[in-house]
Each structure stands twice: as structure tokens, then as C-alpha cells.
PyMOL Python script that loads the backbone (N, CA, C, O; Angstrom):
from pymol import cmd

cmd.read_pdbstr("""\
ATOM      1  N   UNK A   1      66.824 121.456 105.431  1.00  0.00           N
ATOM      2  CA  UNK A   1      66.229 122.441 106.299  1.00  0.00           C
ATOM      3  C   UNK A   1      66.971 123.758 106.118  1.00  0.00           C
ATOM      4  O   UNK A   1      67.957 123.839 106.851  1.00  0.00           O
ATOM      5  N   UNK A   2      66.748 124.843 105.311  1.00  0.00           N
ATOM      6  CA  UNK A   2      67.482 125.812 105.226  1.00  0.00           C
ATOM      7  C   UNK A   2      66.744 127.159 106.441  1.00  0.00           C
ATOM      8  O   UNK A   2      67.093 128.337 106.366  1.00  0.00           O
ATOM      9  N   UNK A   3      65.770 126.673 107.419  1.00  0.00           N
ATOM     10  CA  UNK A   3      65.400 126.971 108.313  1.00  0.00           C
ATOM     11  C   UNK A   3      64.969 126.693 109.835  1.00  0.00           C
ATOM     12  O   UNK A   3      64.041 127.138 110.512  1.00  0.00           O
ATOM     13  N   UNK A   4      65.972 125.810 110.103  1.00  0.00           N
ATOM     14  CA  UNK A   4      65.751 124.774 111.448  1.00  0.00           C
ATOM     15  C   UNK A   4      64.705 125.906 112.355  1.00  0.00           C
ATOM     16  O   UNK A   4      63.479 125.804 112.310  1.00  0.00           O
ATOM     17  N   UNK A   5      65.267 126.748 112.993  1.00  0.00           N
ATOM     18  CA  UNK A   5      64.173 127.226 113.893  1.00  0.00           C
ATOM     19  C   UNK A   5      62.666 127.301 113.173  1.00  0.00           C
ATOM     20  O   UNK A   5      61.673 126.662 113.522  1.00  0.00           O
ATOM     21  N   UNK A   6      62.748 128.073 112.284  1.00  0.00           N
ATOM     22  CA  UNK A   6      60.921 127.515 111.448  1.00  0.00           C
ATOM     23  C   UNK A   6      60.642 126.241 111.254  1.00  0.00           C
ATOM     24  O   UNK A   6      59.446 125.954 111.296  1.00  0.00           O
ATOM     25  N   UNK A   7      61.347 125.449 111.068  1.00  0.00           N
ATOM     26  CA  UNK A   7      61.154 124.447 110.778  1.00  0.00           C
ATOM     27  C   UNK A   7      60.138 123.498 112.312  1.00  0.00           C
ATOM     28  O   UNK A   7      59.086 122.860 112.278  1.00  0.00           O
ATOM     29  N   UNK A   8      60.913 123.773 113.265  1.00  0.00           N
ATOM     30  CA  UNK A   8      60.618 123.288 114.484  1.00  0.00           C
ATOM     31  C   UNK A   8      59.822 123.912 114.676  1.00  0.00           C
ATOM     32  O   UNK A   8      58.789 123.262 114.836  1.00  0.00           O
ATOM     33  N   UNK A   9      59.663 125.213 114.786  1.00  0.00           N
ATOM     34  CA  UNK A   9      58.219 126.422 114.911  1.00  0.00           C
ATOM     35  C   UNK A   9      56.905 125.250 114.370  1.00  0.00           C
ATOM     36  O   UNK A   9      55.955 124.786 114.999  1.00  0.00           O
ATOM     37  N   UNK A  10      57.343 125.053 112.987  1.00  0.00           N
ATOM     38  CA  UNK A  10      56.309 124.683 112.539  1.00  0.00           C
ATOM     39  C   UNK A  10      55.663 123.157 112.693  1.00  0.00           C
ATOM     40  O   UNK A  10      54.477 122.841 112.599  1.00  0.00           O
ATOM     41  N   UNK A  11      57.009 122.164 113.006  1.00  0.00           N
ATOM     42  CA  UNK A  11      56.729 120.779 113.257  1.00  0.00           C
ATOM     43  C   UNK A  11      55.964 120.896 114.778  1.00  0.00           C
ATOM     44  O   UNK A  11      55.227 119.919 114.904  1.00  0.00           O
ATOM     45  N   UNK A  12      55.918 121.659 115.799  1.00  0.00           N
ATOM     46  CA  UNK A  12      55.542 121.702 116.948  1.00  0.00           C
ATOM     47  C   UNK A  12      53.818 122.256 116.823  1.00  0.00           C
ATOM     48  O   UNK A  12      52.874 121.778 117.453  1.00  0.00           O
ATOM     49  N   UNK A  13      53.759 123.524 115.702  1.00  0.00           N
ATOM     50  CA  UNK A  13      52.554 123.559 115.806  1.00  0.00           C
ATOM     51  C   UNK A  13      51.749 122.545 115.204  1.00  0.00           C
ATOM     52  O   UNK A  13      50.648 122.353 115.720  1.00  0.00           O
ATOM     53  N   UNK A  14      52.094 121.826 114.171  1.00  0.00           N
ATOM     54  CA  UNK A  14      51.287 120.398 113.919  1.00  0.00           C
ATOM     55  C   UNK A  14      51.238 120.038 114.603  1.00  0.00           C
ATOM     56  O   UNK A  14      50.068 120.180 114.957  1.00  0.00           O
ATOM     57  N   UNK A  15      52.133 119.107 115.839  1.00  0.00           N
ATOM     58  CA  UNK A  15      51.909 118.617 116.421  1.00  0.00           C
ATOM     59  C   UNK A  15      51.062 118.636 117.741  1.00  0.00           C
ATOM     60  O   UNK A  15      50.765 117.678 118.455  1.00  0.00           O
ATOM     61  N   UNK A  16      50.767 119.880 117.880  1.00  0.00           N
ATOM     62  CA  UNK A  16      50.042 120.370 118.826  1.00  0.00           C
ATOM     63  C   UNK A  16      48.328 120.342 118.227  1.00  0.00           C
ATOM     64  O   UNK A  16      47.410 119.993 118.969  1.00  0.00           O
ATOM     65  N   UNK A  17      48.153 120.687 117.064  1.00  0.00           N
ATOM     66  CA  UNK A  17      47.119 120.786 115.929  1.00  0.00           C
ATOM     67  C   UNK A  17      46.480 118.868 116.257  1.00  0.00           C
ATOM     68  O   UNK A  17      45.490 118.277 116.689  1.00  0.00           O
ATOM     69  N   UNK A  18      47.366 118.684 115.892  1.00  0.00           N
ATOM     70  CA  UNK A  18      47.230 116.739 115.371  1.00  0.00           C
ATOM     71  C   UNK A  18      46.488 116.074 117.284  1.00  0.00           C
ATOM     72  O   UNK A  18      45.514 115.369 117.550  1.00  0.00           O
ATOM     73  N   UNK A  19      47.414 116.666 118.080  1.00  0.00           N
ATOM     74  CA  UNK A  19      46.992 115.987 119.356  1.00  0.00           C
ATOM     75  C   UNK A  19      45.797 116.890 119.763  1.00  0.00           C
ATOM     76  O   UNK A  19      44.780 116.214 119.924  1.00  0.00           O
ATOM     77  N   UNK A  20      45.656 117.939 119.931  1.00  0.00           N
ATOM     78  CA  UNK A  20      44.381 118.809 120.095  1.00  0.00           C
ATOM     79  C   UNK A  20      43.133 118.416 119.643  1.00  0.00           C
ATOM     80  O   UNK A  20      42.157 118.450 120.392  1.00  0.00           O
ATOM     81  N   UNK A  21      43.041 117.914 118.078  1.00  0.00           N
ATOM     82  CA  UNK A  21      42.054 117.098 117.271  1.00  0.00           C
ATOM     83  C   UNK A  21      41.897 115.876 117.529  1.00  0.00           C
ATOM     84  O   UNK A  21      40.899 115.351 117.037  1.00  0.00           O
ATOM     85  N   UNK A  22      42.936 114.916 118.486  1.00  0.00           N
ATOM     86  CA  UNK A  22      42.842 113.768 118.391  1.00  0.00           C
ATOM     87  C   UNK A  22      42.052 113.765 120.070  1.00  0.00           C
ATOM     88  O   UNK A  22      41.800 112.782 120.766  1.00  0.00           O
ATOM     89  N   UNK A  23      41.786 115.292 120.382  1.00  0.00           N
ATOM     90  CA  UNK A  23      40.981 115.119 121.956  1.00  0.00           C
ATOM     91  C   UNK A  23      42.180 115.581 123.109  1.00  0.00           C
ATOM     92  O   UNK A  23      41.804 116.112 124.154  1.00  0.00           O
ATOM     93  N   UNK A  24      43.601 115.351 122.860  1.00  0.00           N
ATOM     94  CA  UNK A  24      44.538 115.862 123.876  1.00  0.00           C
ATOM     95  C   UNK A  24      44.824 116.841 124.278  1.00  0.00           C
ATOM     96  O   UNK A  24      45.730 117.534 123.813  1.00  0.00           O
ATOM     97  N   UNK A  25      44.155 117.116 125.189  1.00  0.00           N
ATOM     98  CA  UNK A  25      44.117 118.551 125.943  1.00  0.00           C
ATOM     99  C   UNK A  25      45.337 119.541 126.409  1.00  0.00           C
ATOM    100  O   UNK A  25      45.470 119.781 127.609  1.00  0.00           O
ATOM    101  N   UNK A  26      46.074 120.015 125.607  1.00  0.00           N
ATOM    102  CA  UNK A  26      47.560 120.590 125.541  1.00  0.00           C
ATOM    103  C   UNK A  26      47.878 121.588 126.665  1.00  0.00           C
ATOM    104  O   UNK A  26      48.923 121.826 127.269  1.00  0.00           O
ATOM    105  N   UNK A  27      46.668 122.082 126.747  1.00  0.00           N
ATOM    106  CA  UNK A  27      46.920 123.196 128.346  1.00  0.00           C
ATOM    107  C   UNK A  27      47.523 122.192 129.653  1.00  0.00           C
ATOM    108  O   UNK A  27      48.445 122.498 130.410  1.00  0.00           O
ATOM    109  N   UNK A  28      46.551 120.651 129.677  1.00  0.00           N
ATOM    110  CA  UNK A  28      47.152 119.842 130.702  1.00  0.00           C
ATOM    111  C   UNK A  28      48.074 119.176 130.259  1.00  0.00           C
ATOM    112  O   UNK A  28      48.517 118.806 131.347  1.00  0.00           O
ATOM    113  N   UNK A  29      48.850 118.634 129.399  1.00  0.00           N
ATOM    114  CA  UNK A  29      49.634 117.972 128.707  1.00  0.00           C
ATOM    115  C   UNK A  29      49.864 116.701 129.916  1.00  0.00           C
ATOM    116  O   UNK A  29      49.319 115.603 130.037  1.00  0.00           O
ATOM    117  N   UNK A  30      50.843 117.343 130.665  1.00  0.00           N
ATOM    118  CA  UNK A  30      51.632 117.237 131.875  1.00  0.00           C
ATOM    119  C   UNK A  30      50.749 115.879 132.784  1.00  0.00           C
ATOM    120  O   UNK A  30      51.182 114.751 133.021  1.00  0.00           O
ATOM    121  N   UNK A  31      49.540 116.412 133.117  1.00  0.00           N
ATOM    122  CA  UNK A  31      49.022 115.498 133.740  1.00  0.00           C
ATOM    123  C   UNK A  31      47.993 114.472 133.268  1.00  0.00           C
ATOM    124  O   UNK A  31      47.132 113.802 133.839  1.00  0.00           O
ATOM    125  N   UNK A  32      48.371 114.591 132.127  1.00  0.00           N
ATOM    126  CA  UNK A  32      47.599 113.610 130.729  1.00  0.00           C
ATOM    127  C   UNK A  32      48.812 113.135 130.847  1.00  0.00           C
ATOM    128  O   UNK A  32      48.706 112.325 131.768  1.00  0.00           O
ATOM    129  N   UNK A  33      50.217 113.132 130.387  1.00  0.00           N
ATOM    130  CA  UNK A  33      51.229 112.406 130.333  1.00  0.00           C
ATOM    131  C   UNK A  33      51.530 111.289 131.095  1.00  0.00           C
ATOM    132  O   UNK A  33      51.686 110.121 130.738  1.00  0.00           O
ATOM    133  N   UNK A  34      51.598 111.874 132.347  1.00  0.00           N
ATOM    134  CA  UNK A  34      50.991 110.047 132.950  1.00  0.00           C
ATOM    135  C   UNK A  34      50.693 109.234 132.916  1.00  0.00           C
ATOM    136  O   UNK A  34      51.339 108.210 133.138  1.00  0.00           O
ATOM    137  N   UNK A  35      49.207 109.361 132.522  1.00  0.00           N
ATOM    138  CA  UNK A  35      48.502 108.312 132.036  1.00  0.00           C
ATOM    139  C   UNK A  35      49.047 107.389 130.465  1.00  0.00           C
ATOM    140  O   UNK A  35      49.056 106.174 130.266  1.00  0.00           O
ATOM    141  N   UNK A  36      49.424 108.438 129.617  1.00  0.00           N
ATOM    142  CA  UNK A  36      49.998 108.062 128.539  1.00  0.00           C
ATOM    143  C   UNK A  36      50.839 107.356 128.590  1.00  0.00           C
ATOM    144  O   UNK A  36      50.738 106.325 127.924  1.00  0.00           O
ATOM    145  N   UNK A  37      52.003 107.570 129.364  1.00  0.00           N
ATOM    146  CA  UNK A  37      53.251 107.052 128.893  1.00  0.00           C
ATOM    147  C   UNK A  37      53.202 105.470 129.672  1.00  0.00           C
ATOM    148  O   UNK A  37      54.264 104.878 129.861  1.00  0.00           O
ATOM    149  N   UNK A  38      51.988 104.908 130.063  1.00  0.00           N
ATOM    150  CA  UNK A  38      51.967 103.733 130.590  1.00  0.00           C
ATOM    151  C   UNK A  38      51.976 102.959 128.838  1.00  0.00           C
ATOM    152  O   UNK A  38      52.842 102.134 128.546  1.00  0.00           O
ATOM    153  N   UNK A  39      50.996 103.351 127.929  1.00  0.00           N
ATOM    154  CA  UNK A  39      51.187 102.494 127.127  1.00  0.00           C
ATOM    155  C   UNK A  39      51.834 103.156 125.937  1.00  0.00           C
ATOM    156  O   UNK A  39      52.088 102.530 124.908  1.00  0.00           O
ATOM    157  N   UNK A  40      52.146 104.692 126.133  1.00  0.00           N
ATOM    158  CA  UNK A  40      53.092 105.259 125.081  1.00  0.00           C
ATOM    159  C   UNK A  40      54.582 105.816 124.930  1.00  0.00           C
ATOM    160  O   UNK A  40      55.152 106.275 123.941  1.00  0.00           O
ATOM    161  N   UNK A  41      55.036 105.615 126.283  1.00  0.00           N
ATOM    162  CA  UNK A  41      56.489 105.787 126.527  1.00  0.00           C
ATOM    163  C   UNK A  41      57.243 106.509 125.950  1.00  0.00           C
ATOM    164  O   UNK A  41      57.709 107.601 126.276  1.00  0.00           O
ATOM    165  N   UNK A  42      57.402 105.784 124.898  1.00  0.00           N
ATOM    166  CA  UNK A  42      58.473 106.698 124.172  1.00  0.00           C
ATOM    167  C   UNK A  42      58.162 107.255 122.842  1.00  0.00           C
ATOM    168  O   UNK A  42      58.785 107.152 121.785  1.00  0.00           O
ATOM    169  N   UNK A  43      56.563 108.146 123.251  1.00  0.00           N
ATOM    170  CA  UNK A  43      55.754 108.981 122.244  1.00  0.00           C
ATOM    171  C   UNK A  43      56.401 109.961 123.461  1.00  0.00           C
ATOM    172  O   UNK A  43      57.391 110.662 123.258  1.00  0.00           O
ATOM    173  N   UNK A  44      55.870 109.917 124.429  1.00  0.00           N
ATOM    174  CA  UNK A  44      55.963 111.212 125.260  1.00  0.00           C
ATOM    175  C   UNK A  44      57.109 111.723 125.625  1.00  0.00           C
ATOM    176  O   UNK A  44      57.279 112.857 126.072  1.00  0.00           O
ATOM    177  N   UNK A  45      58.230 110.577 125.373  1.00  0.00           N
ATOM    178  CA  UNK A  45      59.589 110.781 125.437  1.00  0.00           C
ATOM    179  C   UNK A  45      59.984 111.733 124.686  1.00  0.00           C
ATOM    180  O   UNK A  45      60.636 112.707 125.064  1.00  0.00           O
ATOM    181  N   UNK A  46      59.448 111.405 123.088  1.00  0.00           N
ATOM    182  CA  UNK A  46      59.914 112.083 122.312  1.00  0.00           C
ATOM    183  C   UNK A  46      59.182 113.632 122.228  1.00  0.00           C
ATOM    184  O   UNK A  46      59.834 114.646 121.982  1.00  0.00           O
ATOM    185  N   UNK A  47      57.905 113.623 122.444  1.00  0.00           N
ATOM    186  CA  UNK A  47      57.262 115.005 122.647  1.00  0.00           C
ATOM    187  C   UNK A  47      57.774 115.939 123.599  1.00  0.00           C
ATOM    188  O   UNK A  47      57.682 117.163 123.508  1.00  0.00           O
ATOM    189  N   UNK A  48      58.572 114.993 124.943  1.00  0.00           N
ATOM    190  CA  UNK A  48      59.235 115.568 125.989  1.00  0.00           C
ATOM    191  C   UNK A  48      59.845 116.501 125.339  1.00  0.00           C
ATOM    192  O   UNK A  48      59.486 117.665 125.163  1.00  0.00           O
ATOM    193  N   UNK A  49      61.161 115.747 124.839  1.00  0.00           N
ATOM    194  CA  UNK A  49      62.397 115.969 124.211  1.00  0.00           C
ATOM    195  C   UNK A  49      62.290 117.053 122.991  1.00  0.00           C
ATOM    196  O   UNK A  49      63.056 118.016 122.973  1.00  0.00           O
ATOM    197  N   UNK A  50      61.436 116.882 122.105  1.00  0.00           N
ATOM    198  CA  UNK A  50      61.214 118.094 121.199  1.00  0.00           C
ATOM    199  C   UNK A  50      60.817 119.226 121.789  1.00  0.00           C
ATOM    200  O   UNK A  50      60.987 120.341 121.296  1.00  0.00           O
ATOM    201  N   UNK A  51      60.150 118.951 123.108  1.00  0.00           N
ATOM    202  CA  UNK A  51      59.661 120.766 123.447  1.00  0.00           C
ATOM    203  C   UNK A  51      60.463 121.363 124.255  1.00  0.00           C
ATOM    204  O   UNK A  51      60.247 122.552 124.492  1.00  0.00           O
ATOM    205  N   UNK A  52      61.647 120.653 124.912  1.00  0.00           N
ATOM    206  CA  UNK A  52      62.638 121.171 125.573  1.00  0.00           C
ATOM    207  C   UNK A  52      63.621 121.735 124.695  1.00  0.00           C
ATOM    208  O   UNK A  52      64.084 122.842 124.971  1.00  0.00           O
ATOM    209  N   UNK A  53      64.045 121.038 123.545  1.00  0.00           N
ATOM    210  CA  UNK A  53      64.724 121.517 122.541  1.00  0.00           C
ATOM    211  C   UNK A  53      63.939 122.875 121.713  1.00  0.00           C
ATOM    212  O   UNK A  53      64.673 123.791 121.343  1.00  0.00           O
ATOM    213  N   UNK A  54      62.500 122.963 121.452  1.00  0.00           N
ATOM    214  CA  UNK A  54      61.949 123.973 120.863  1.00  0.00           C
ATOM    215  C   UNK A  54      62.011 125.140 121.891  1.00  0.00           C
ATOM    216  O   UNK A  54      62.039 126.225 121.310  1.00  0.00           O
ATOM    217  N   UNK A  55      62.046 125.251 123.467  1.00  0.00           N
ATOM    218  CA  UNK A  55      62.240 125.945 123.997  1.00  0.00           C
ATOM    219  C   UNK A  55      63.286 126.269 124.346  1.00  0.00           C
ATOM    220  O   UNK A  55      63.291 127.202 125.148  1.00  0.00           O
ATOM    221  N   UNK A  56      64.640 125.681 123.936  1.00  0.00           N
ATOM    222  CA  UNK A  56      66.244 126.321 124.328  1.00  0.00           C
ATOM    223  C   UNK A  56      66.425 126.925 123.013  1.00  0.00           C
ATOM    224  O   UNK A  56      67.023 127.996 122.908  1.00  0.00           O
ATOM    225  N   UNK A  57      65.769 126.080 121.624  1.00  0.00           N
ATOM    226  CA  UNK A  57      66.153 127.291 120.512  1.00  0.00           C
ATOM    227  C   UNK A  57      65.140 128.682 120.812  1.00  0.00           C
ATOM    228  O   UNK A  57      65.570 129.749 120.375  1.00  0.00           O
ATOM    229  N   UNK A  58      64.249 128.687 121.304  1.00  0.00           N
ATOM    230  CA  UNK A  58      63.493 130.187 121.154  1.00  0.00           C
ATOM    231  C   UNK A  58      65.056 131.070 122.223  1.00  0.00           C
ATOM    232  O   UNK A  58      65.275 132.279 122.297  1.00  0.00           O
ATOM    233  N   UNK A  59      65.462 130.493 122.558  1.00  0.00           N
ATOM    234  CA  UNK A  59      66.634 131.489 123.900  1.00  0.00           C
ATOM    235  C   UNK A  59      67.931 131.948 123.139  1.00  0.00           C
ATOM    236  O   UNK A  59      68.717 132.883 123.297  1.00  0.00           O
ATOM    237  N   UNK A  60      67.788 130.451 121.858  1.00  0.00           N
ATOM    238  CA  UNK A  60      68.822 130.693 120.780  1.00  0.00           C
ATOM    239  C   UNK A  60      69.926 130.480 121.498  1.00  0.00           C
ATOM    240  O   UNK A  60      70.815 131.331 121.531  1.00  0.00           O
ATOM    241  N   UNK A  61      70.035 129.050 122.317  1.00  0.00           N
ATOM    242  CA  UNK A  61      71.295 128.258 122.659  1.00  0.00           C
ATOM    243  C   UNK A  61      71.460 127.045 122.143  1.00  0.00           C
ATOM    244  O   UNK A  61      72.323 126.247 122.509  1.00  0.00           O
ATOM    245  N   UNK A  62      70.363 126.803 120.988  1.00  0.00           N
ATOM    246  CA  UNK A  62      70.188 125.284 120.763  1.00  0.00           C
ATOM    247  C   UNK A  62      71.306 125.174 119.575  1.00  0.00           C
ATOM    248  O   UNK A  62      71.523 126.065 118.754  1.00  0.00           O
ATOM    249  N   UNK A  63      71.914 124.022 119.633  1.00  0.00           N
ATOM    250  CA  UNK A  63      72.978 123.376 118.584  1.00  0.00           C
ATOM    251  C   UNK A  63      72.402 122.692 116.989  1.00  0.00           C
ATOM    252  O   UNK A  63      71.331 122.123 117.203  1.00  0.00           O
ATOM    253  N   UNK A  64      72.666 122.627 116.009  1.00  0.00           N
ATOM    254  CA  UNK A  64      72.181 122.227 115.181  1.00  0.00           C
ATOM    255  C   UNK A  64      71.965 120.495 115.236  1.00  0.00           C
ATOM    256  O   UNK A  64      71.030 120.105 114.537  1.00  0.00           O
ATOM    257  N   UNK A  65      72.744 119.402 116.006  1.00  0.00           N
ATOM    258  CA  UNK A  65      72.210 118.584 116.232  1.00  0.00           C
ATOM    259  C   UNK A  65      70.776 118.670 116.860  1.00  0.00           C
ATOM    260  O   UNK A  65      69.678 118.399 116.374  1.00  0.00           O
ATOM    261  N   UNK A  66      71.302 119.342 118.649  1.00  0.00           N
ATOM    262  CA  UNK A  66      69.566 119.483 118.889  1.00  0.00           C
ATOM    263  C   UNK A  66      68.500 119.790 118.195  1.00  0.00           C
ATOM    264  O   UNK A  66      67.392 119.334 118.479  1.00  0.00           O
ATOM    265  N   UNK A  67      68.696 120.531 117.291  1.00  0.00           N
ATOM    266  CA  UNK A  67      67.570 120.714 116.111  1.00  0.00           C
ATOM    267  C   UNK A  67      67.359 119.774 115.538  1.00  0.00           C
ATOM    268  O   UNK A  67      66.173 119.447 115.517  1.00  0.00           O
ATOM    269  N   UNK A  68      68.252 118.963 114.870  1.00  0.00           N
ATOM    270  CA  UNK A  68      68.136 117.817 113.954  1.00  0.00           C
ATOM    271  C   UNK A  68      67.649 116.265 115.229  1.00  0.00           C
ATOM    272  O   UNK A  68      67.402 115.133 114.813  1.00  0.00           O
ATOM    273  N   UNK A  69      67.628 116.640 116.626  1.00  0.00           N
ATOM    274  CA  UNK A  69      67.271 115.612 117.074  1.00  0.00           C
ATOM    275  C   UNK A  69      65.771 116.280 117.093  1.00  0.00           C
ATOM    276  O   UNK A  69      64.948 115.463 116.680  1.00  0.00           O
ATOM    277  N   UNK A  70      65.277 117.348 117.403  1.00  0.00           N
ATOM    278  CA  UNK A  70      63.955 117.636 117.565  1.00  0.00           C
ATOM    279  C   UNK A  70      63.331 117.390 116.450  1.00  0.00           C
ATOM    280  O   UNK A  70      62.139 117.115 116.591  1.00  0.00           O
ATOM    281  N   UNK A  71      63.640 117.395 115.650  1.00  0.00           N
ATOM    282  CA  UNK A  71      63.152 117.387 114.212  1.00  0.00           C
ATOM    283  C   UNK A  71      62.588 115.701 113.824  1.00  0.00           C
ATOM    284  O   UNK A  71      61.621 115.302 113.175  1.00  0.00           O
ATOM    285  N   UNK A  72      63.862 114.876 114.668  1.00  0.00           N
ATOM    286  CA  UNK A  72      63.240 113.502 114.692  1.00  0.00           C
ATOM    287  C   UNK A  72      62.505 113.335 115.354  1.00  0.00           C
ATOM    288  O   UNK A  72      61.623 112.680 114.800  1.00  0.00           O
ATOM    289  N   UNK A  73      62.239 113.582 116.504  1.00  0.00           N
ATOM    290  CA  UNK A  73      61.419 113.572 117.421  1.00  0.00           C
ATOM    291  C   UNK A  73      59.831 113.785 117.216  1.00  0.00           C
ATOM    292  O   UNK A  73      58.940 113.121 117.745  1.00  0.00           O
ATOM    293  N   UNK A  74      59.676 114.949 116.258  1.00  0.00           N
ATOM    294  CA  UNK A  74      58.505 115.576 115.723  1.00  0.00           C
ATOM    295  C   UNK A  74      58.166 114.227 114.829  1.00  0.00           C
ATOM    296  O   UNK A  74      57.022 113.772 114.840  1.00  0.00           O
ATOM    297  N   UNK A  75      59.101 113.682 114.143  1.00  0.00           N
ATOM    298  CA  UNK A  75      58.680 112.956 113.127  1.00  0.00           C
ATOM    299  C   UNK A  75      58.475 111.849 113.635  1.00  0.00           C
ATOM    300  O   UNK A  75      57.823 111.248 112.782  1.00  0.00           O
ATOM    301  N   UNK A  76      58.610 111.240 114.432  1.00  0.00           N
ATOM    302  CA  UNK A  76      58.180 109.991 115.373  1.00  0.00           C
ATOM    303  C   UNK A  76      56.865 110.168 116.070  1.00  0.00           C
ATOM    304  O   UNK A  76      56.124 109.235 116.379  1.00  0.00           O
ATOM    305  N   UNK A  77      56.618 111.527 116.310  1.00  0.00           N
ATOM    306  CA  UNK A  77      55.036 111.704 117.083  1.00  0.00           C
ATOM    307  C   UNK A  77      54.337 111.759 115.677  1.00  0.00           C
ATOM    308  O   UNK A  77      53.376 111.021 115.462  1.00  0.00           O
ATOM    309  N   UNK A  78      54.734 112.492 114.861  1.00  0.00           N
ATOM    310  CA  UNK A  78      53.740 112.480 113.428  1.00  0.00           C
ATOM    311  C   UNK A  78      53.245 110.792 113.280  1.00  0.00           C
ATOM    312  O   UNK A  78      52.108 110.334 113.394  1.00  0.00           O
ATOM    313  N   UNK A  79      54.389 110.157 113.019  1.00  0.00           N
ATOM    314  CA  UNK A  79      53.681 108.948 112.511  1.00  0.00           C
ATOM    315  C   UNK A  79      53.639 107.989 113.479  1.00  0.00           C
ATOM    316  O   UNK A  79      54.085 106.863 113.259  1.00  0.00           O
ATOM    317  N   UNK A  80      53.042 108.370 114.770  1.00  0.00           N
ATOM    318  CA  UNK A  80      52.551 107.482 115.789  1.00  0.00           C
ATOM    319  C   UNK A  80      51.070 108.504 116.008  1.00  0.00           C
ATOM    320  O   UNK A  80      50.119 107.742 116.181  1.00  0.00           O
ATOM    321  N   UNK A  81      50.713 109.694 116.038  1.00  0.00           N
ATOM    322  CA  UNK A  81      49.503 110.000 115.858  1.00  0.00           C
ATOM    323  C   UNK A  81      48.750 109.963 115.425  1.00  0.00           C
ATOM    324  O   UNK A  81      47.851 110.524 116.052  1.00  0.00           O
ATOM    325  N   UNK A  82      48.356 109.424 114.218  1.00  0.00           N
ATOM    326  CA  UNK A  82      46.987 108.499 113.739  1.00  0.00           C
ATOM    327  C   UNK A  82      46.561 107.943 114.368  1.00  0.00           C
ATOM    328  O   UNK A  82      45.472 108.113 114.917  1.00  0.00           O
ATOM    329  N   UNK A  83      47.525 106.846 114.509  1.00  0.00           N
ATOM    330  CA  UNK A  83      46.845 105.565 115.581  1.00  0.00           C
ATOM    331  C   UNK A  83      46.133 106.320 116.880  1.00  0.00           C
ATOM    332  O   UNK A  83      44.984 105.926 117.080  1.00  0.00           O
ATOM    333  N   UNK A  84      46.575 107.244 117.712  1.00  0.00           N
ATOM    334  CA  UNK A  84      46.062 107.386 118.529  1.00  0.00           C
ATOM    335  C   UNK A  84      44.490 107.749 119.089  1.00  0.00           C
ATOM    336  O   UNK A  84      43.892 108.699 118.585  1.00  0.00           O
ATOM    337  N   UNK A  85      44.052 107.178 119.839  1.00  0.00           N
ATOM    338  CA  UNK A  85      42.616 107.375 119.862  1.00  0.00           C
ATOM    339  C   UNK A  85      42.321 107.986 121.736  1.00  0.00           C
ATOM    340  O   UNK A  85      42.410 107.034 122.511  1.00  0.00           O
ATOM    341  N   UNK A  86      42.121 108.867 122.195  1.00  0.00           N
ATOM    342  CA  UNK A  86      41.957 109.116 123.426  1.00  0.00           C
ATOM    343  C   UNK A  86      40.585 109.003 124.068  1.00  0.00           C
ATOM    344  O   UNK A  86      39.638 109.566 123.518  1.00  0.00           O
ATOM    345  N   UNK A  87      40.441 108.440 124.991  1.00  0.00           N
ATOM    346  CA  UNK A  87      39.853 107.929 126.095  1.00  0.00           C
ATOM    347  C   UNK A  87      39.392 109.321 126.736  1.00  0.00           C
ATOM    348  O   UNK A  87      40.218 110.108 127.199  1.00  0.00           O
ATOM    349  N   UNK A  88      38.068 109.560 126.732  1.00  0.00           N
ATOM    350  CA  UNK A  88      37.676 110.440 128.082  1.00  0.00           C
ATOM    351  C   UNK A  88      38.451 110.157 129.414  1.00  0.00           C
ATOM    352  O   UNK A  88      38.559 109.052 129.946  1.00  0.00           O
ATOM    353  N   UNK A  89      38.809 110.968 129.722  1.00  0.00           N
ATOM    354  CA  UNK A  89      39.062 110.898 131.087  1.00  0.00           C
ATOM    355  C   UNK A  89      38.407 111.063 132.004  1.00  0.00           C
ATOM    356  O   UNK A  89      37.660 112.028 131.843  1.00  0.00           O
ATOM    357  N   UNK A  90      38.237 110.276 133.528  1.00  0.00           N
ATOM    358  CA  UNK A  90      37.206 110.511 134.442  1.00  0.00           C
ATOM    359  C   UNK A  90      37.851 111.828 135.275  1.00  0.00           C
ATOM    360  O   UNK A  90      37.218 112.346 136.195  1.00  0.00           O
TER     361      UNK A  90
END
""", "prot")
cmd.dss("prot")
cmd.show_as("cartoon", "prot")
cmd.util.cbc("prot")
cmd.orient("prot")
């Protein structure tokens, strides 16, 4: 990574891209998460965790581990988002 903050810039906008297309409504995230984390736990854990970290590096207090943990993080929602298929919500 000879650019951690782009790097995360950019793993976040996929990931936002990937769940948006897969039907997940990103404006509500929050109260979609709920429902999720009954059978996805520690997808949302990790989506948690990467956007708290993508938002302490935009302040430019984040540590290069935290980067390198967001970075896993991204990569754990990447290859758990295929599978995912979303449910209308009532």
C-alpha cells in the first residue's frame, strides 16, 4: 500500500458500490444493521469497524495499524458480499 488513505478511500467506495447494488440502502445503513447482524454479525462488525477507522483517518489521527486493520476489514466484507442477497423490507 504505498497509499493507505487512498487506499481505504477507495476500498470503502466499493464497498458502498457492492452493497448499494446488492439493494442495501446506505443512507439507512444503521437501521438496516439490525436486522443484519442477526444472521451477519461479524459482516457488520467489520463494516462497523472500517468506517470508524475511514473516518478518524479523514481527521488524520489514524495509525498505520488502524489502516492495515481497515483494510482487513474491507476485505472480509468484499468476500462475504456476493453471497449476499437482500430481502425487501416491510
Amino acid at each position: 500500500m504505498d497509499d493507505p488513505s487512498g487506499t481505504i478511500r477507495d476500498a470503502d467506495r466499493l464497498i458502498v458500490e457492492i452493497m448499494t447494488a446488492r439493494g442495501y440502502p446506505m443512507a439507512d445503513f444503521e437501521g438496516w444493521a439490525e436486522d443484519l447482524s442477526v444472521d451477519h454479525r461479524l459482516v457488520i462488525s467489520h463494516y462497523r469497524t472500517a468506517q470508524q477507522i475511514a473516518a478518524k483517518q479523514e481527521k488524520r489521527t489514524v495509525t498505520t495499524e488502524e489502516l492495515r486493520r481497515a483494510v482487513v476489514c474491507y476485505r472480509e466484507l468484499y468476500e462475504e458480499l456476493p453471497e449476499w442477497h437482500l430481502a425487501p423490507r416491510s
